[in-house]
C-alpha positions as CSV (number, residue, x, y, z in Angstrom):
1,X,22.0,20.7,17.3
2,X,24.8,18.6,15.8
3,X,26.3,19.4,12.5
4,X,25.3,16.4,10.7
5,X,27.2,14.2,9.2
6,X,26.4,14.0,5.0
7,X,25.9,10.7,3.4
8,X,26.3,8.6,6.4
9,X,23.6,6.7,9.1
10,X,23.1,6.4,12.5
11,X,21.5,2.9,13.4
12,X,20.1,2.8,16.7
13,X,19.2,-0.2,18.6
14,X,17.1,-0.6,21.7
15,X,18.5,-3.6,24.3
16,X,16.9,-5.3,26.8
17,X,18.1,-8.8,28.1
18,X,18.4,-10.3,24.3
19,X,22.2,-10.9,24.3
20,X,22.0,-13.3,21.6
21,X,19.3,-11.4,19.5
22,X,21.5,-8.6,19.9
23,X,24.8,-9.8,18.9
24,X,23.2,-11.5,16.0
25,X,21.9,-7.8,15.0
26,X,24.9,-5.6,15.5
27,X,27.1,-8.4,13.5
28,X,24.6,-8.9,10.9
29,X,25.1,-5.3,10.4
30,X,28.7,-5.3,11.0
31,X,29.0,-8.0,8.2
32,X,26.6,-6.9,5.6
33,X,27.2,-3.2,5.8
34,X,29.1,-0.7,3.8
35,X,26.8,2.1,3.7
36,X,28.9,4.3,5.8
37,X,27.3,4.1,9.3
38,X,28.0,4.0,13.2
39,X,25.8,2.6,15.8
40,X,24.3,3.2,18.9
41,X,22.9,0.8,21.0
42,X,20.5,2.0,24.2
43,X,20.4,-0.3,26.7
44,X,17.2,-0.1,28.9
45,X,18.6,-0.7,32.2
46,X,18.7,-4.6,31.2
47,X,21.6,-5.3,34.7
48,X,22.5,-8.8,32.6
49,X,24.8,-10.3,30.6
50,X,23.7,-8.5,27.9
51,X,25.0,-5.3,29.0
52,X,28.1,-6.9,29.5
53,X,28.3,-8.1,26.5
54,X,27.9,-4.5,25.2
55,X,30.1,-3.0,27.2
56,X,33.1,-4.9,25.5
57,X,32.3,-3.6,22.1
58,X,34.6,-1.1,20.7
59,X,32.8,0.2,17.6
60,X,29.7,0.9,19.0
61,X,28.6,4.2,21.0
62,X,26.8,2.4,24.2
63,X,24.0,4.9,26.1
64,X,22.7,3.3,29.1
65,X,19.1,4.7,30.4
66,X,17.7,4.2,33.7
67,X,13.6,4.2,33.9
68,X,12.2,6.1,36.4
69,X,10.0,4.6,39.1
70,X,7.0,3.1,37.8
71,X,7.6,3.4,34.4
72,X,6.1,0.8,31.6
73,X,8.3,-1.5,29.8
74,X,8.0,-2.5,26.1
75,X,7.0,-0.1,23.8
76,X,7.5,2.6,26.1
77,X,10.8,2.0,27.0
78,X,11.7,1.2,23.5
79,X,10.2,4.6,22.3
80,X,12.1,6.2,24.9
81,X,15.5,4.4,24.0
82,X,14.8,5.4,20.4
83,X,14.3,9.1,21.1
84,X,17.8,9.0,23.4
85,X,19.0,7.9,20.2
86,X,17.8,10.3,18.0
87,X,19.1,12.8,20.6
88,X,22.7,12.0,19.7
89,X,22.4,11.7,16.4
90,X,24.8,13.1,14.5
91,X,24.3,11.6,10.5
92,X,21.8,12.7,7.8
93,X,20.4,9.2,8.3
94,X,18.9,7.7,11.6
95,X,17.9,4.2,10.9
96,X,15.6,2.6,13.9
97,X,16.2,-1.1,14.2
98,X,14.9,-3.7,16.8
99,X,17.0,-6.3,18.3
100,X,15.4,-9.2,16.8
101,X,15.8,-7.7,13.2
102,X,19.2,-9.2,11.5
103,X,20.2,-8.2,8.8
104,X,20.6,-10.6,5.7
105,X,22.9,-9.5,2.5
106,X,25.0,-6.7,1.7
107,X,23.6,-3.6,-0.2
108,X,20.8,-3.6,2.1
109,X,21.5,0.1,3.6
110,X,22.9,1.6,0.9
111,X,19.5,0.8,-1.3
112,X,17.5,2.0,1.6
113,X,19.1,5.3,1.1
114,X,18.9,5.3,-2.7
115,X,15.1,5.5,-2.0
116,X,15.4,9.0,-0.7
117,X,16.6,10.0,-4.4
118,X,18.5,13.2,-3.4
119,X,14.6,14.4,-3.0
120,X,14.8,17.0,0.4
121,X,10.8,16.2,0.6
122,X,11.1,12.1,1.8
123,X,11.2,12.0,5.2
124,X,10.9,8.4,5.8
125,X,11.8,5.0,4.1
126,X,10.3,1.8,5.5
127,X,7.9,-1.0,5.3
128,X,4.6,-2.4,7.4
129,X,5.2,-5.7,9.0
130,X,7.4,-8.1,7.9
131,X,6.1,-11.5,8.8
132,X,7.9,-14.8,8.6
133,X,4.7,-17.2,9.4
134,X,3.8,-18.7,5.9
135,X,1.7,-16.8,3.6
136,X,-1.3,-19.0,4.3
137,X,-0.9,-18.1,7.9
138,X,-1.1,-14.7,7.4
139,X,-3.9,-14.8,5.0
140,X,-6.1,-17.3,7.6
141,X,-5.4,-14.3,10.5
142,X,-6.9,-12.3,8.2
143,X,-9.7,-14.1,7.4
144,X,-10.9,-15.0,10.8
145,X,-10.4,-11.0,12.3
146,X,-14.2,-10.8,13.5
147,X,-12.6,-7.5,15.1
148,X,-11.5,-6.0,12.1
149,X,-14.9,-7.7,10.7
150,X,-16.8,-5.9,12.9
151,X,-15.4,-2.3,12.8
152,X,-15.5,-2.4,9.0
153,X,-19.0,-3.7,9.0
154,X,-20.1,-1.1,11.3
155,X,-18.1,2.0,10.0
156,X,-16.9,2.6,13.7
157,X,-14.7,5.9,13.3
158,X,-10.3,5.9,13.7
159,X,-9.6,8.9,15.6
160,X,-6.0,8.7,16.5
161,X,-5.2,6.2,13.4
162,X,-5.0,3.1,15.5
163,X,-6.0,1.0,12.2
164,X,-3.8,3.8,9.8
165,X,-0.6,2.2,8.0
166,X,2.7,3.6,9.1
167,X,6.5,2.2,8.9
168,X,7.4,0.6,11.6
169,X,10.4,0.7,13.9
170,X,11.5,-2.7,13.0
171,X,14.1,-1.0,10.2
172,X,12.8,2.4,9.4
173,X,15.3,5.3,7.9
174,X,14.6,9.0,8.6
175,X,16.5,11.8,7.6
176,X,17.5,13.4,10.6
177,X,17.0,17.2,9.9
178,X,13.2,16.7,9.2
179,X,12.7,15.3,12.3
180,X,14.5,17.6,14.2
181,X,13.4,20.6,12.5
182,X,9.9,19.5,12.8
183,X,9.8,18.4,16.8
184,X,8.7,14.6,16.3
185,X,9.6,12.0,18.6
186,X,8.5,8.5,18.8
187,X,7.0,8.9,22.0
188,X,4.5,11.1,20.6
189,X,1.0,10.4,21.8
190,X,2.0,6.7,23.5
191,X,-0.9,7.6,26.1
192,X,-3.3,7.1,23.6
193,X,-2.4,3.9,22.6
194,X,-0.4,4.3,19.7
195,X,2.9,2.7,19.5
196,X,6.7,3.7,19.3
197,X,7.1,5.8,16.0
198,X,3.6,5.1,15.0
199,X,2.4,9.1,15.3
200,X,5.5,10.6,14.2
201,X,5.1,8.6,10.8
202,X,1.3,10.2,10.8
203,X,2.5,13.7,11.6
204,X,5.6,13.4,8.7
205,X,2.7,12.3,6.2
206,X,-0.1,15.0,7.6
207,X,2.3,18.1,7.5
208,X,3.1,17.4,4.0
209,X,6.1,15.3,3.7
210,X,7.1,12.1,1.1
211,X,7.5,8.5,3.0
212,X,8.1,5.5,0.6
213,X,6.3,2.2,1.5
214,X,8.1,-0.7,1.0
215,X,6.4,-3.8,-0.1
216,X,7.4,-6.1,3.0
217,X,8.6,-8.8,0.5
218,X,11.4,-6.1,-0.7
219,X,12.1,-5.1,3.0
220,X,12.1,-8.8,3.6
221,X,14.8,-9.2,1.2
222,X,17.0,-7.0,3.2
223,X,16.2,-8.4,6.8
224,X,14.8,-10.6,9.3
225,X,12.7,-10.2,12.0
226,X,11.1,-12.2,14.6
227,X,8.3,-10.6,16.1
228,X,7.6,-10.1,19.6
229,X,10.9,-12.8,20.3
230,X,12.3,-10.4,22.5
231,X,8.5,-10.4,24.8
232,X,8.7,-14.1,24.1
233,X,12.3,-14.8,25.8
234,X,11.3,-12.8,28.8
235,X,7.6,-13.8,29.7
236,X,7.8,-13.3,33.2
237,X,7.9,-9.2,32.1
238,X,5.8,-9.2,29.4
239,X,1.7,-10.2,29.0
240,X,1.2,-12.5,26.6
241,X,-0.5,-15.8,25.9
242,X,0.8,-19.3,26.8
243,X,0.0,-20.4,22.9
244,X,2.2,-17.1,21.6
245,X,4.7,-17.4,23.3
246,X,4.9,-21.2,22.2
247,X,4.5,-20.0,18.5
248,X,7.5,-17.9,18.6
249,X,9.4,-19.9,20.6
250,X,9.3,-22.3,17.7
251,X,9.8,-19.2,14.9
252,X,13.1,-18.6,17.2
253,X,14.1,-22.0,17.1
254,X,13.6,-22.6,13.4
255,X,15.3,-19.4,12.4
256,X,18.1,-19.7,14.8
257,X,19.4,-22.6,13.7
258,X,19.6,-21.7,10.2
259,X,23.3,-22.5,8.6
260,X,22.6,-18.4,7.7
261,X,22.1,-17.4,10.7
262,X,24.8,-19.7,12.6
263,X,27.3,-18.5,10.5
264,X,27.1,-15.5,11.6
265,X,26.3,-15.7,14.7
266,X,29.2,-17.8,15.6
267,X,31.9,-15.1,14.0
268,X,33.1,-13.6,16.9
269,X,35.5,-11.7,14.8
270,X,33.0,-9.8,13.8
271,X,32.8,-8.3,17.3
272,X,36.4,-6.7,16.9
């Protein structure tokens, strides 16, 4: 085990053929961050220009993993990108972040880790989804679940916490030793269903262990993300609808073309 590093963060990024999601995240970061930090992006085999891209970029640590034969893609390989992450970890702090999450004003690491309030007992710091579809959007889904309807109605059982909140990968901080110390991956118990980090939050909460909750309105203050873009720019790979991939297509547009997001998406400096 590494001698970790005090009062500093490792942010780990999965890649998979979103060059320009990807740039916009590691200069986001690059530009808004003075937490001390270093990053490390795992590319999953992606054989494009994003790898190139990557591969120029001299303040970054750059692991490249190969899948074996047969193995799934999305949440799999991105559970298994964050664990080679985790692996070389050498910082108190190892922040999970997703490709199409950008960050969005400075502060926004350093308050992350004031959450953890020098208490040895918080494991995790992190929020549920954070959505960009309008309010009333949300609150429609909602309404018209007949699923969620119907297992509520019926008291059907949650076994493995399918339907349990946890913190999602999308920009999640862990302090390193706990998870180390304590086994967890966030591969843990993907053949059951449950995604990328979602049983390792259960197991930190279940073996006794603090996680704060952010409302996703404060977390949204600190970031950006656009769900399920990265599925939605690559739909020959990934299985999902016509009328999704549509919907974000539009999210991506919209936000993308923000002056916000242009400007820093256009820095190139901020590559050096």
């Amino acid at each position: 085990m590494h001698n970790l590093q005090k009062a500093k963060a490792t942010i780990c990024i999965a890649n998979y053929k979103t060059k320009e999601f990807t740039q916009l995240c590691l200069r986001s970061i690059r530009k808004f961050t003075r937490y001390p930090y270093e990053v490390v992006v795992v590319d999953n085999d992606s054989q494009d220009e994003s790898l190139e891209y990557l591969k120029d970029l001299g303040w970054i640590r750059l692991l490249e993993r190969r899948p074996e034969a047969g193995e799934q893609v999305g949440g799999y390989a991105h559970g298994a990108a964050l664990d080679m992450g985790l692996a070389d970890c050498r910082t108190e702090f190892f922040l999970s972040m997703h490709s199409d999450t950008f960050v969005r004003r400075q502060g926004w690491l350093s308050e992350l880790v004031s959450y953890f309030n020098s208490n040895e007992r918080i494991a995790c710091v992190g929020s549920g989804k954070v959505e960009l579809t309008p309010r009333w959007r949300q609150l429609l889904k909602k309404a018209t679940d007949l699923r969620t309807f119907k297992r509520k109605a019926l008291k059907e059982p949650d076994p493995l916490g399918k339907h349990r909140y946890y913190n999602r990968t999308i920009c999640s901080l862990y302090r390193t030793e706990i998870l180390r110390r304590e086994g967890l991956a966030f591969l843990m118990d993907r053949d059951k269903g449950l995604t990328a980090g979602k049983k390792l939050y259960f197991e930190l909460a279940d073996r006794g262990y603090k996680t704060v909750e952010l409302p996703p309105k404060i977390m949204g203050s600190y970031i950006y993300h656009l769900a399920h873009a990265t599925q939605a720019i690559n739909p020959e790979e990934f299985n999902l609808r016509r009328k999704t991939i549509r919907k974000y297509n539009r999210l991506v547009d919209k936000v993308m073309g923000s002056p916000e997001i242009r400007a820093v998406l256009t820095d190139d400096s901020l590559d050096k």
